[in-house]
Residue frames as a rotation matrix with the C-alpha (Angstrom) as fourth column:
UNK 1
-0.009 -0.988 0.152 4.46
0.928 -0.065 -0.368 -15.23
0.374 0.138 0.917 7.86
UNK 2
0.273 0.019 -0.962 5.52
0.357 -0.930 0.083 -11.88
-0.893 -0.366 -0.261 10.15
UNK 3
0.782 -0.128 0.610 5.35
0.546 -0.332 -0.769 -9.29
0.300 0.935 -0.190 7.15
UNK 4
0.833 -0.430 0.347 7.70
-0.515 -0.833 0.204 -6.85
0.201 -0.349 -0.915 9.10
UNK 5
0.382 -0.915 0.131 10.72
-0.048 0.122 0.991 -9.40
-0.923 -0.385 0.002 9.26
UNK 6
0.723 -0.365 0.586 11.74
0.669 0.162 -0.725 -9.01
0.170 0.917 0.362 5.77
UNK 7
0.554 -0.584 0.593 13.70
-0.226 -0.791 -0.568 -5.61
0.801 0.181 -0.571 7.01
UNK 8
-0.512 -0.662 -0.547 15.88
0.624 0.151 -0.767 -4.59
0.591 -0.734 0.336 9.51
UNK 9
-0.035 0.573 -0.819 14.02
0.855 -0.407 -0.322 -2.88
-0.518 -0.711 -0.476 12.76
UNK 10
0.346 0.345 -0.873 12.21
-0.202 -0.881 -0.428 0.80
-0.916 0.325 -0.235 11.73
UNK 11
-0.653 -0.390 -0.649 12.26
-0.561 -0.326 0.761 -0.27
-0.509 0.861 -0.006 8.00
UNK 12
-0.236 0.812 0.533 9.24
0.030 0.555 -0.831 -1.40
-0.971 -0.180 -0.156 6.37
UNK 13
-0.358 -0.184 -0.916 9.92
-0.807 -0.432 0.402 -0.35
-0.470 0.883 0.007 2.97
UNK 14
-0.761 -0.407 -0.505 10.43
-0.645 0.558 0.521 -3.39
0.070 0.723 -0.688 1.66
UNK 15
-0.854 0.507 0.117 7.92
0.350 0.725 -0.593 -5.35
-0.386 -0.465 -0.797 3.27
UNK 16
-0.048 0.918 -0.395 5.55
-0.144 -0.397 -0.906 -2.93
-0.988 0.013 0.151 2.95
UNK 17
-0.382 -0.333 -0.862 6.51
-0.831 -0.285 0.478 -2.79
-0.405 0.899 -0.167 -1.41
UNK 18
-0.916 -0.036 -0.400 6.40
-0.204 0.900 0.386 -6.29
0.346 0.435 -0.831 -1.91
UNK 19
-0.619 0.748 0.239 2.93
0.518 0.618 -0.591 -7.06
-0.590 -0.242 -0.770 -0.17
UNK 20
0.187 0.951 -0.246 1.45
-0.033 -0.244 -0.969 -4.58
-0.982 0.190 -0.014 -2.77
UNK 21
-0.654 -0.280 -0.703 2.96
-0.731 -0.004 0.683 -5.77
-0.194 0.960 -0.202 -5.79
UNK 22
0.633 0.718 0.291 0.50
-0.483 0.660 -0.576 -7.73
-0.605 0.224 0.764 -7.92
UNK 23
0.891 -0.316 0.325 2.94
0.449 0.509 -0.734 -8.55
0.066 0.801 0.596 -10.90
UNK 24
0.025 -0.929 -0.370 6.95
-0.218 -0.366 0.905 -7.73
-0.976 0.058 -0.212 -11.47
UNK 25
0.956 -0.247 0.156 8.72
0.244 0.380 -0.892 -7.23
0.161 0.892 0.423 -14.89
UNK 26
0.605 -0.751 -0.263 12.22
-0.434 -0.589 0.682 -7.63
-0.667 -0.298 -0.683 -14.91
UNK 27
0.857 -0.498 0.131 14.21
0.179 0.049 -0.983 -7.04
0.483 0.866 0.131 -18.12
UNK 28
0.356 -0.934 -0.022 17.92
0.733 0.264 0.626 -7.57
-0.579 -0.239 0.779 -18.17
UNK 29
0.943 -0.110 -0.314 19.68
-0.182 -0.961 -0.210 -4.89
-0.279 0.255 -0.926 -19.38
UNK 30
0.519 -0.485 0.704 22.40
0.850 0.384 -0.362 -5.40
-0.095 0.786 0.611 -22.50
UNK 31
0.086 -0.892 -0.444 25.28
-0.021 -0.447 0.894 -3.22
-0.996 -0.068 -0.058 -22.79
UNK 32
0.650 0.173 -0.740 26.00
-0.721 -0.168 -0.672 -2.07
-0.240 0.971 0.015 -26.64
UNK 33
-0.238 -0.805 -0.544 29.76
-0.944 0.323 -0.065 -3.78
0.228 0.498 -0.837 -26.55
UNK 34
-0.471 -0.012 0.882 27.80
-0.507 0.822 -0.260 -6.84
-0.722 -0.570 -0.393 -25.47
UNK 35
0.433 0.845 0.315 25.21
0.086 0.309 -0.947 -6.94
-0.897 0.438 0.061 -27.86
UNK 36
0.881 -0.127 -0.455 27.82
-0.466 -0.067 -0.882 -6.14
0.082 0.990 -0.118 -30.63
UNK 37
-0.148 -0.947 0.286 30.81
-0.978 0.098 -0.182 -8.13
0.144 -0.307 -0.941 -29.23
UNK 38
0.659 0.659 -0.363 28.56
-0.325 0.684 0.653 -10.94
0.679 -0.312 0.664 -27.88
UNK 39
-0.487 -0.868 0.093 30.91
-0.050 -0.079 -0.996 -10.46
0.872 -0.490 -0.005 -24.81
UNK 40
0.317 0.891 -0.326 29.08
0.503 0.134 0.854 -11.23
0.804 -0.435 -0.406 -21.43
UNK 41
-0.745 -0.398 0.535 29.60
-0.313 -0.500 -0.807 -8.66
0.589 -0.769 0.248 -18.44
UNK 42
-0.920 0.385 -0.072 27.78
0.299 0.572 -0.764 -8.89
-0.253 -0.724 -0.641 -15.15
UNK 43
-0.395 0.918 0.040 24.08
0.866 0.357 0.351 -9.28
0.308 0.173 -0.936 -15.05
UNK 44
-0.949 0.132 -0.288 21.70
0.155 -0.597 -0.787 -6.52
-0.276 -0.792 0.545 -14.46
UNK 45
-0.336 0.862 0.380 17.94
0.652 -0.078 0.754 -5.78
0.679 0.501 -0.536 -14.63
UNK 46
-0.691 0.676 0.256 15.22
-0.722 -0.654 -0.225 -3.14
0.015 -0.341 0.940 -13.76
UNK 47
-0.497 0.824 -0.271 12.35
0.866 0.489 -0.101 -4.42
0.050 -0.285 -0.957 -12.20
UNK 48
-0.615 0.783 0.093 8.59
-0.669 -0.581 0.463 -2.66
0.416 0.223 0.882 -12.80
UNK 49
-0.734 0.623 0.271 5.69
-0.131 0.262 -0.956 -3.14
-0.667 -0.737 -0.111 -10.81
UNK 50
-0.793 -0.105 0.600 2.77
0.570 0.220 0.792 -3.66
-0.215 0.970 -0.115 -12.72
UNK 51
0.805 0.479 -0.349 1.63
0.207 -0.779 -0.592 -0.20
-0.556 0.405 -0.726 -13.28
UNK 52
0.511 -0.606 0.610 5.31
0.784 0.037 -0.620 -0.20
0.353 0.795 0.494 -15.18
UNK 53
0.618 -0.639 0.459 6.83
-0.615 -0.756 -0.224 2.14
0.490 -0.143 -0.860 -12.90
UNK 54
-0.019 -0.925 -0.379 10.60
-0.180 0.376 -0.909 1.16
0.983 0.051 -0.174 -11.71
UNK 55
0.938 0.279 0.205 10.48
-0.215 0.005 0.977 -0.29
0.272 -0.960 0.064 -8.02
UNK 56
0.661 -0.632 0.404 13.76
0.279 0.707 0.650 -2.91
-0.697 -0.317 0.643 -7.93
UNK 57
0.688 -0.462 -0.560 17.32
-0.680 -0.141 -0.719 -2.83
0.253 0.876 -0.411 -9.62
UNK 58
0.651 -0.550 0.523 19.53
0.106 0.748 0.655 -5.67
-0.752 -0.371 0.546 -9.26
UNK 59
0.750 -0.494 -0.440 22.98
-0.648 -0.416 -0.638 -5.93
0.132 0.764 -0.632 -10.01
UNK 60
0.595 -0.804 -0.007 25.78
0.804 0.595 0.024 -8.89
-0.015 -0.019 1.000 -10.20
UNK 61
0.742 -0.668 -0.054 28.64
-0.471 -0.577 0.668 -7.55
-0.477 -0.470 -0.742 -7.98
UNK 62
0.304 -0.832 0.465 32.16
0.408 0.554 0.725 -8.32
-0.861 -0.031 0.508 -8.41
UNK 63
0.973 -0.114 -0.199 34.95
-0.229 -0.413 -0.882 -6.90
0.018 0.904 -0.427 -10.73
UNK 64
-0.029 -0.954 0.299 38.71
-0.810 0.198 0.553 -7.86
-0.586 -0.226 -0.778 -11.91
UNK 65
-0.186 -0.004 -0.983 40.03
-0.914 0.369 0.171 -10.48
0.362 0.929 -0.073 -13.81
UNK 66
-0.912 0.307 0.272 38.63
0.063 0.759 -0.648 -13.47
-0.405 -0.574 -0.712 -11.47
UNK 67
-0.414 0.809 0.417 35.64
0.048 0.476 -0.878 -12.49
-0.909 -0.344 -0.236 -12.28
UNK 68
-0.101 0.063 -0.993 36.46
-0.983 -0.158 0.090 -11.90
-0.151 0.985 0.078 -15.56
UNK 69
-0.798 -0.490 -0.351 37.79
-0.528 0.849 0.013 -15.74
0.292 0.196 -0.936 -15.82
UNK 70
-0.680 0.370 0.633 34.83
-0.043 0.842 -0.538 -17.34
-0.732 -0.393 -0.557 -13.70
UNK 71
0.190 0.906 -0.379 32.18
-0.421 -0.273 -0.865 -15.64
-0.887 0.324 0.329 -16.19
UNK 72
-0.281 -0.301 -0.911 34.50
-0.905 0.400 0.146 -17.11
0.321 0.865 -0.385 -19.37
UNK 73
-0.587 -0.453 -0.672 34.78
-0.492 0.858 -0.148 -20.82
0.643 0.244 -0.726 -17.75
UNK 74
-0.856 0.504 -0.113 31.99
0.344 0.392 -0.853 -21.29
-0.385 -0.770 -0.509 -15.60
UNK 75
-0.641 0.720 0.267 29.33
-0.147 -0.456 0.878 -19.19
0.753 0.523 0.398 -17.58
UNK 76
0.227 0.921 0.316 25.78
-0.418 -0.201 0.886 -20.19
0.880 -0.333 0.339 -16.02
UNK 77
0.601 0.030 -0.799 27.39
0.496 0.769 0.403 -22.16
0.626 -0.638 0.447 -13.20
UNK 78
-0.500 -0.526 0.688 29.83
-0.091 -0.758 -0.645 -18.92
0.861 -0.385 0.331 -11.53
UNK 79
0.180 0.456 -0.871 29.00
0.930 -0.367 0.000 -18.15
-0.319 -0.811 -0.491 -8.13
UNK 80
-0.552 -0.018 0.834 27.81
0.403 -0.881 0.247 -14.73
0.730 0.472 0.493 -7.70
UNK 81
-0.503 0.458 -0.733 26.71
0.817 -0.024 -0.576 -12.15
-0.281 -0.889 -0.362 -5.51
UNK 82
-0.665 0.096 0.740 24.14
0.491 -0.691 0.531 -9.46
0.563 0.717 0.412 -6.47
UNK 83
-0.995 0.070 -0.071 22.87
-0.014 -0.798 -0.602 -6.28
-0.099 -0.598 0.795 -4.91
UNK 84
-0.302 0.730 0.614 19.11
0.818 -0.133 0.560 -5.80
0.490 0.671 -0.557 -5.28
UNK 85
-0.743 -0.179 -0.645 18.34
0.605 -0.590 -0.534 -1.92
-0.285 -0.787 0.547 -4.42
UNK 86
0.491 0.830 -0.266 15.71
0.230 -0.418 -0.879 0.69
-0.840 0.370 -0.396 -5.26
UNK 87
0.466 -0.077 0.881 16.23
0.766 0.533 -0.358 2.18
-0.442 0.843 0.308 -8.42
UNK 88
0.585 -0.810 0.046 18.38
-0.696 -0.530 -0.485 4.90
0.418 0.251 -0.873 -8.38
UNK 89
0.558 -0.647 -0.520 20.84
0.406 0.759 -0.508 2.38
0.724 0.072 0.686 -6.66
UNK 90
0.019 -0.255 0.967 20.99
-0.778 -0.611 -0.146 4.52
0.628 -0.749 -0.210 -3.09
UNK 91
-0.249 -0.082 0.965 20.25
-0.883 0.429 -0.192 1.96
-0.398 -0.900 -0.179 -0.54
UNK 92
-0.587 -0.562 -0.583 20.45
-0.678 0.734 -0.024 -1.71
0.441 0.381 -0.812 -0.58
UNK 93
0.273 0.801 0.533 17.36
-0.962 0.216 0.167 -3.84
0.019 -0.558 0.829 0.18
UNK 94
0.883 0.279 0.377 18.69
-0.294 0.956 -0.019 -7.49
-0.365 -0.094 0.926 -0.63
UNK 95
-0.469 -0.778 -0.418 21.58
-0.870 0.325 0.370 -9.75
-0.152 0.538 -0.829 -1.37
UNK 96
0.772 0.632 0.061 21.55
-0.609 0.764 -0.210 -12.55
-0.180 0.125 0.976 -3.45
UNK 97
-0.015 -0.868 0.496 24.27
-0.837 0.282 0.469 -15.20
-0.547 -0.408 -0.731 -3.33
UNK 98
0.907 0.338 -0.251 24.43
-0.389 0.901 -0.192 -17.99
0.161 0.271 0.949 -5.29
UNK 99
0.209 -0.956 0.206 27.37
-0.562 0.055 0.825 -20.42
-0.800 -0.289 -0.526 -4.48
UNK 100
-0.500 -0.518 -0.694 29.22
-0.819 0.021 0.573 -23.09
-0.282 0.855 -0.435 -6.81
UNK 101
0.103 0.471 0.876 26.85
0.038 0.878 -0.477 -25.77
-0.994 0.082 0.073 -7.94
UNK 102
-0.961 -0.133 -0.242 27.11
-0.276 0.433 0.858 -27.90
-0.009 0.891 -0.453 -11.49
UNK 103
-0.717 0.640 -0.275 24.19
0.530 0.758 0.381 -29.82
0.453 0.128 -0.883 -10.55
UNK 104
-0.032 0.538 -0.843 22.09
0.987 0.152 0.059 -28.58
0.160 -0.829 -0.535 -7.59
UNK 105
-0.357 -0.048 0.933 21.73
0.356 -0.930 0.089 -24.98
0.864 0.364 0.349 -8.28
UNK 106
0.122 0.033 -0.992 21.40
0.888 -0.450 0.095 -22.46
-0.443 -0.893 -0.084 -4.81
UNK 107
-0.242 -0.033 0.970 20.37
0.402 -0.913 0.069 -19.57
0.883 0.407 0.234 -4.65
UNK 108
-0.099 0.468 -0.878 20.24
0.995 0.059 -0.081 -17.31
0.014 -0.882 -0.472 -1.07
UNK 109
0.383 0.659 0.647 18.21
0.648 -0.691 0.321 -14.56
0.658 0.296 -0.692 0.02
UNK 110
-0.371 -0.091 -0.924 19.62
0.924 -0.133 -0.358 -11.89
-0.090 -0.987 0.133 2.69
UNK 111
0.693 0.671 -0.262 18.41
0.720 -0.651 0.239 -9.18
-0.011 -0.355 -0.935 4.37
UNK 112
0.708 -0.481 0.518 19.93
-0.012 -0.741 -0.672 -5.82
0.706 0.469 -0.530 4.03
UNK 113
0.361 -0.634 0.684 21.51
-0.901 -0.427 0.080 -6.62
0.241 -0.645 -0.725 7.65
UNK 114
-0.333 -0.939 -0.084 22.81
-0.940 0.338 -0.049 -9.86
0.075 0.063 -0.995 7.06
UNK 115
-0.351 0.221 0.910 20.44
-0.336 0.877 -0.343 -12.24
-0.874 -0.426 -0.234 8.24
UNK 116
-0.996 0.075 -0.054 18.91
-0.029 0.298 0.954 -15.13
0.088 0.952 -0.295 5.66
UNK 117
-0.476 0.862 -0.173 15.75
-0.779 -0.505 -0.373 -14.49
-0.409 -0.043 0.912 4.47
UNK 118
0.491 0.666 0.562 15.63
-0.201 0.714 -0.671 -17.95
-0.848 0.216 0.484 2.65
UNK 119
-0.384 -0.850 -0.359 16.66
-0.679 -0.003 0.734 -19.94
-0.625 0.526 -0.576 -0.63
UNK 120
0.407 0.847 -0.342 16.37
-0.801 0.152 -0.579 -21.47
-0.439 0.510 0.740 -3.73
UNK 121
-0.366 -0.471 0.803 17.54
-0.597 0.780 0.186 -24.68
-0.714 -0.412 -0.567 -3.43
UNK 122
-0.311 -0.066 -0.948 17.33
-0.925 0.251 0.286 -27.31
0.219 0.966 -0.139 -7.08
UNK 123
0.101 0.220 0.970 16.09
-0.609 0.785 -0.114 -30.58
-0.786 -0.580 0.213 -6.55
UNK 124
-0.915 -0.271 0.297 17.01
0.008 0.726 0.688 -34.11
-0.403 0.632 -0.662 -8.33
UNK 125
0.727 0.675 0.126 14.36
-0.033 0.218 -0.975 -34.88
-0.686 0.705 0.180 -11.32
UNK 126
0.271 0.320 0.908 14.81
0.535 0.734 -0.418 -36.45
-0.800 0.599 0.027 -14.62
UNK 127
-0.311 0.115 0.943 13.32
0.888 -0.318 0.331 -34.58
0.338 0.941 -0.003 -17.22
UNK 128
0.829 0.501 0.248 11.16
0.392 -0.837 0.381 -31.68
0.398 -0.219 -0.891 -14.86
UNK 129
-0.598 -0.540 0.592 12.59
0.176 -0.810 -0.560 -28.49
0.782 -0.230 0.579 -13.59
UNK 130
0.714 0.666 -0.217 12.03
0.293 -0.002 0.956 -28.29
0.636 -0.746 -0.196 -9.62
UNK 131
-0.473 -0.460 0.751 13.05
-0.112 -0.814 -0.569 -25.87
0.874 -0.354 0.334 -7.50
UNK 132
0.228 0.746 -0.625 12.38
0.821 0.198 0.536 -25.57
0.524 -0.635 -0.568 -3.67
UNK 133
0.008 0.133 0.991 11.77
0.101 -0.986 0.132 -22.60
0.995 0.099 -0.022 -2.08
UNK 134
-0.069 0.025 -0.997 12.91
0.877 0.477 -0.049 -22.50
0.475 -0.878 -0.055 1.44
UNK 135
0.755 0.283 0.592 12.49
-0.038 -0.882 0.470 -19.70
0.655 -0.377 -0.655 4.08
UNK 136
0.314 -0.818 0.483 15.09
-0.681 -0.548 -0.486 -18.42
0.662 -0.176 -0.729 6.63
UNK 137
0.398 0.299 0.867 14.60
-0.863 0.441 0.244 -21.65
-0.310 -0.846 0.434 8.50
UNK 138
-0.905 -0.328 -0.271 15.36
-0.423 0.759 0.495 -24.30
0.044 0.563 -0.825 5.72
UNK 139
-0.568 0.626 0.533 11.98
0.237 0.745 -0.623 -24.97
-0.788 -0.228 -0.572 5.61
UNK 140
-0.836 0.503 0.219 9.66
0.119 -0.223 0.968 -25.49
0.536 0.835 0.126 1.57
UNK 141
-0.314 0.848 -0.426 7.03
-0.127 -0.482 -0.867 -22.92
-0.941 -0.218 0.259 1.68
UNK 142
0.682 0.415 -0.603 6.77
-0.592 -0.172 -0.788 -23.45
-0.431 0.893 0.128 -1.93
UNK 143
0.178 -0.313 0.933 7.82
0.522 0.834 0.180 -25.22
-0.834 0.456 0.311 -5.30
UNK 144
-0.205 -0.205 -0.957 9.20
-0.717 -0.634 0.290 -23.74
-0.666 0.746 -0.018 -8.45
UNK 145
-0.072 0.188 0.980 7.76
0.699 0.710 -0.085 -26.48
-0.711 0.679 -0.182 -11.13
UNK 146
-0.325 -0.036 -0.945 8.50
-0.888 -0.331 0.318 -25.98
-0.325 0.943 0.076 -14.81
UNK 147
0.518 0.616 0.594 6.01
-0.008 0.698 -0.716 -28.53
-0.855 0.366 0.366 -16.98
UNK 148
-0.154 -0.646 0.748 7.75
0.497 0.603 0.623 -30.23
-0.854 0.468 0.229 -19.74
UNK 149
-0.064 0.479 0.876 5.51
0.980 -0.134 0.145 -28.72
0.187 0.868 -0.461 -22.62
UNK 150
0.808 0.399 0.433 6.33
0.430 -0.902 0.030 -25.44
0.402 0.162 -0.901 -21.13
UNK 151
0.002 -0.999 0.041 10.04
0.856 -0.020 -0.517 -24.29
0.517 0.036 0.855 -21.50
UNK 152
-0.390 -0.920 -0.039 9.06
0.697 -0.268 -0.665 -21.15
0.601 -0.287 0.746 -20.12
UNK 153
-0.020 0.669 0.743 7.45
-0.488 -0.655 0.577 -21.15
0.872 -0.351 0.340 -17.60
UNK 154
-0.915 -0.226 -0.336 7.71
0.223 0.411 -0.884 -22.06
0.338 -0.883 -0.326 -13.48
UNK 155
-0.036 0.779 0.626 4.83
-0.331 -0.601 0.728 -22.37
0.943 -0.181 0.280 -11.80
UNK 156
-0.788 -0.575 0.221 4.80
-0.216 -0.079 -0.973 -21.60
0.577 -0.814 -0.062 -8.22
UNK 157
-0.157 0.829 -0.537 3.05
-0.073 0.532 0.844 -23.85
0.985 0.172 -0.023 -6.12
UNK 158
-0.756 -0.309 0.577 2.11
-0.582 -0.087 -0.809 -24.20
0.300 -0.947 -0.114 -2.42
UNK 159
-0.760 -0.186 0.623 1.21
-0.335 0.934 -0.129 -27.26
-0.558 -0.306 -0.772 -1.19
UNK 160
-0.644 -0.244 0.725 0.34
0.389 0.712 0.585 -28.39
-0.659 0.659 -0.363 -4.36
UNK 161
0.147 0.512 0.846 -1.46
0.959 0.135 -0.249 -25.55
-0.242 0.848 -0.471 -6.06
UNK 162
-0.576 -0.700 0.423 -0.40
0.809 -0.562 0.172 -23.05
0.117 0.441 0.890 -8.12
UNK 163
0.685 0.302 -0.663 -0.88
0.550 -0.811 0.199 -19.67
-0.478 -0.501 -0.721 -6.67
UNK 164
0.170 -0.699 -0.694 1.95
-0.477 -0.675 0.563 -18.11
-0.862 0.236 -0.448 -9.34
UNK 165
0.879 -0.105 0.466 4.23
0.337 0.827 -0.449 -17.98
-0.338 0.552 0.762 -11.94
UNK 166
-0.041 -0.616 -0.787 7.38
-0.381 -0.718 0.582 -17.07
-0.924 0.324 -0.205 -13.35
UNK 167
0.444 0.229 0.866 7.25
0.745 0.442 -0.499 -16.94
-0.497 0.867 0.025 -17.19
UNK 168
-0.372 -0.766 -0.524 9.86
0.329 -0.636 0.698 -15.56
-0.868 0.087 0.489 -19.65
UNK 169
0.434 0.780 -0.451 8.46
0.081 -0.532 -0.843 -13.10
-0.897 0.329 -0.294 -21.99
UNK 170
0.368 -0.457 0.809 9.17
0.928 0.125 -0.352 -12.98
0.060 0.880 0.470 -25.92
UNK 171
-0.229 -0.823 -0.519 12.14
0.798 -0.464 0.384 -10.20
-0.557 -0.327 0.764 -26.44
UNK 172
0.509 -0.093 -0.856 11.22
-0.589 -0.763 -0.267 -9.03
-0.628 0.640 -0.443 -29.71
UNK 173
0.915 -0.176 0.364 13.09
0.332 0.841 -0.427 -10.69
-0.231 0.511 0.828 -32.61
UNK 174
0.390 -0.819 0.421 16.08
-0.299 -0.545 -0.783 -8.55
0.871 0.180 -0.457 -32.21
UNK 175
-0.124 -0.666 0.735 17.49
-0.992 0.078 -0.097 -9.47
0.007 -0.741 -0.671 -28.71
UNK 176
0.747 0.609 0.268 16.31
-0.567 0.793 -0.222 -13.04
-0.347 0.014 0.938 -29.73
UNK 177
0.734 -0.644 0.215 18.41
0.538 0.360 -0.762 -13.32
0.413 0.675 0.611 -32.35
UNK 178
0.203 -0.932 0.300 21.20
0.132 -0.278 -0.952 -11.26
0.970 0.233 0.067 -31.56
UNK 179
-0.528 -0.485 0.698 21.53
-0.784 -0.039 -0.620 -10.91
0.328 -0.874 -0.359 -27.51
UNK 180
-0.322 0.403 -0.857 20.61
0.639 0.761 0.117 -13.17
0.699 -0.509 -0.502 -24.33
UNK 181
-0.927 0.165 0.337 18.63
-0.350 -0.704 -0.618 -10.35
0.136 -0.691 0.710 -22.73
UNK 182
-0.553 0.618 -0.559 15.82
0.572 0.770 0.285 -11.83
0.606 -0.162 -0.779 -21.32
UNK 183
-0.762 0.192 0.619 12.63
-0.527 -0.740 -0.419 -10.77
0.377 -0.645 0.665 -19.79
UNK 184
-0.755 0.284 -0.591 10.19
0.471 0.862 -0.187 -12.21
0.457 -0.419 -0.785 -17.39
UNK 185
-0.406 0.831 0.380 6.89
-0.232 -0.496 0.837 -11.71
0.884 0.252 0.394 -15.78
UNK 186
-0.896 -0.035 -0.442 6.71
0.331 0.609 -0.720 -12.89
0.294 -0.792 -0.535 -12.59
UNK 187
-0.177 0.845 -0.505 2.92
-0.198 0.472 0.859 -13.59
0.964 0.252 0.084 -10.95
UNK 188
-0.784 -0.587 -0.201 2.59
0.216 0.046 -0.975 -12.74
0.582 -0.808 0.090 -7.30
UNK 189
-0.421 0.707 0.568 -0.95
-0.672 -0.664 0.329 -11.88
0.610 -0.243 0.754 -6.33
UNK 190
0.624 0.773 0.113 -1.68
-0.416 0.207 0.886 -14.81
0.661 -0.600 0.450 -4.49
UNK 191
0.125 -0.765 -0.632 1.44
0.688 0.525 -0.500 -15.17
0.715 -0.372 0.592 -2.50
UNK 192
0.937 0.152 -0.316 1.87
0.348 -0.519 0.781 -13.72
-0.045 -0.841 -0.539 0.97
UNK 193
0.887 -0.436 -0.150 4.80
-0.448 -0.893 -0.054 -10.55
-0.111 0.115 -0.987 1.04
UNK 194
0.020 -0.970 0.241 8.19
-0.675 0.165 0.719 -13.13
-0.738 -0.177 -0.651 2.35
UNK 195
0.419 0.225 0.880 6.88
0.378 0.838 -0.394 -15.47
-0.826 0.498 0.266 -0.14
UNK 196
0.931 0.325 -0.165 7.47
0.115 -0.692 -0.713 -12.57
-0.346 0.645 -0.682 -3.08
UNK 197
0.474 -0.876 0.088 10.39
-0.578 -0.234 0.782 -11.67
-0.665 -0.421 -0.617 -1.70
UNK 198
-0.159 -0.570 0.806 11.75
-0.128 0.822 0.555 -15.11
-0.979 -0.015 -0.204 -2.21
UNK 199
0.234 0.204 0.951 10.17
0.689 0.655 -0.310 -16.00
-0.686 0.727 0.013 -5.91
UNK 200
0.783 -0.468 -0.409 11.31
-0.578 -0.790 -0.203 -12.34
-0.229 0.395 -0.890 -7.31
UNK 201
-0.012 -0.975 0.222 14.86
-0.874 0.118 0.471 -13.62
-0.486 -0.189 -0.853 -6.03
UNK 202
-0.055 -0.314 0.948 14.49
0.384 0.869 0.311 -17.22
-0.922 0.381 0.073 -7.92
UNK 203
0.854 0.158 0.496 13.71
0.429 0.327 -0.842 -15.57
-0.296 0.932 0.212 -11.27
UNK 204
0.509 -0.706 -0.493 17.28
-0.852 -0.496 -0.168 -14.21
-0.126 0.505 -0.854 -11.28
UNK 205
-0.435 -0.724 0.535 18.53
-0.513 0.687 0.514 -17.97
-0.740 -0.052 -0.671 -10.81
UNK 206
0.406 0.472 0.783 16.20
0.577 0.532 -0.620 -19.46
-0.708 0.704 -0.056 -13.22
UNK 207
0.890 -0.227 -0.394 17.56
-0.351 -0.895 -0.277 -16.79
-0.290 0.385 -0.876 -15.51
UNK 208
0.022 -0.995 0.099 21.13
-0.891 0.025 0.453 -17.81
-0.453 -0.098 -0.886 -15.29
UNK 209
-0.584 -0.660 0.473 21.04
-0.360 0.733 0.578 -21.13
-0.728 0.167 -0.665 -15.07
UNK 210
0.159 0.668 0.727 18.02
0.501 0.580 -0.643 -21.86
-0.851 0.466 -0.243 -17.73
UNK 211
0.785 0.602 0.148 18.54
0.506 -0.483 -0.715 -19.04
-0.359 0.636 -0.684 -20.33
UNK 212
0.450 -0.683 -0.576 21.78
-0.521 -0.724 0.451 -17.63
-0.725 0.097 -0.681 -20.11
UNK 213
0.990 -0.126 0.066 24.02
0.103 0.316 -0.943 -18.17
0.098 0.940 0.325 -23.04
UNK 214
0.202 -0.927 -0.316 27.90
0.278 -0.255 0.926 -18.63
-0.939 -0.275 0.206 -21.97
UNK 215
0.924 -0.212 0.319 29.75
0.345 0.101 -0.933 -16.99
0.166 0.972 0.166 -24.32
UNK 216
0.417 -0.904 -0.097 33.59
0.646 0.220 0.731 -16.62
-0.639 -0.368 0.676 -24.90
């Protein structure tokens, strides 16, 4: 994969960021009148590299009473678009899009100038959680597989062996019980930089559509 097309021309930031991350945490981030209201506003997490210093913030765009209404009656199934920028929130390295799906969850990657970097695209199964992982082509570079005896955890495969993982971390018995703030570990050392990119960007859809709690 060309590490230098993740940006737009004379920007390597990003490219360069992601090919030296080894691990990502990204905790969601709870509002008080949420956590005492159990009222759901838009999504947001800090991401940490894993020396634990802040690299990524991501934020679920959109405001008004539309998007008040989709987040009441659509909960985990809303389209949404979210920002993902450094971490003061100055410059804008990624959208993420997800459109309407019930069934077939999407999830796309762009580039700060518009173009797709790729997507995370559900697939039919049973009983397993599978996810493909497609690049700016529509073509699976990878597999998001979640094993039956392990609610939480994806492990990211390429052509057929796991080289990752995403895996949601215990909260604490306070945001257990009382919020749906969720945190995750995400596994990235043997995956090549656009590859990162891309599996970062699925654990906000696994997120949603596995973990979130609609509430009303």
């Amino acid at each position: 994969m060309n590490q230098t097309a993740l940006t737009p021309p004379g920007d390597r930031r990003l490219a360069e960021s992601f090919a030296s991350f080894q691990r990502l945490t990204v905790r969601q981030r709870k509002r008080w009148m949420e956590i005492l209201l159990s009222f759901e506003m838009k999504n947001q997490y800090e991401v940490f590299d894993q020396t634990q210093q802040p690299v990524l913030r991501v934020r679920e765009e959109g405001s008004g009473f539309l998007s008040f209404l989709k987040r009441v009656f659509l909960g985990p199934s809303r389209p949404f678009t979210a920002s993902v920028t450094d971490p003061a929130g100055a410059q804008v390295w990624l959208r993420l899009t997800r459109p309407f799906r019930f069934i077939f969850h999407r999830l796309e990657v762009h580039r700060a100038d518009g173009t797709l970097a790729g997507a995370i695209q559900k697939k039919w199964s049973w009983i397993r959680r599978i996810y493909h992982v497609e690049d700016g082509r529509g073509q699976v570079v990878a597999e998001l597989f979640g094993p039956i005896l392990k609610p939480w955890t994806f492990e990211i495969r390429v052509r057929d062996q796991t080289r990752g993982a995403i895996r949601k971390r215990w909260s604490g018995w306070g945001k257990e019980l009382f919020t749906d703030a969720d945190n995750f570990g995400v596994e990235l050392a043997n995956l090549e930089p656009e590859l990162k990119v891309l599996v970062f960007a699925a654990t906000v859809l696994v997120d949603v559509v596995h973990f979130e709690r609609a509430k009303s």
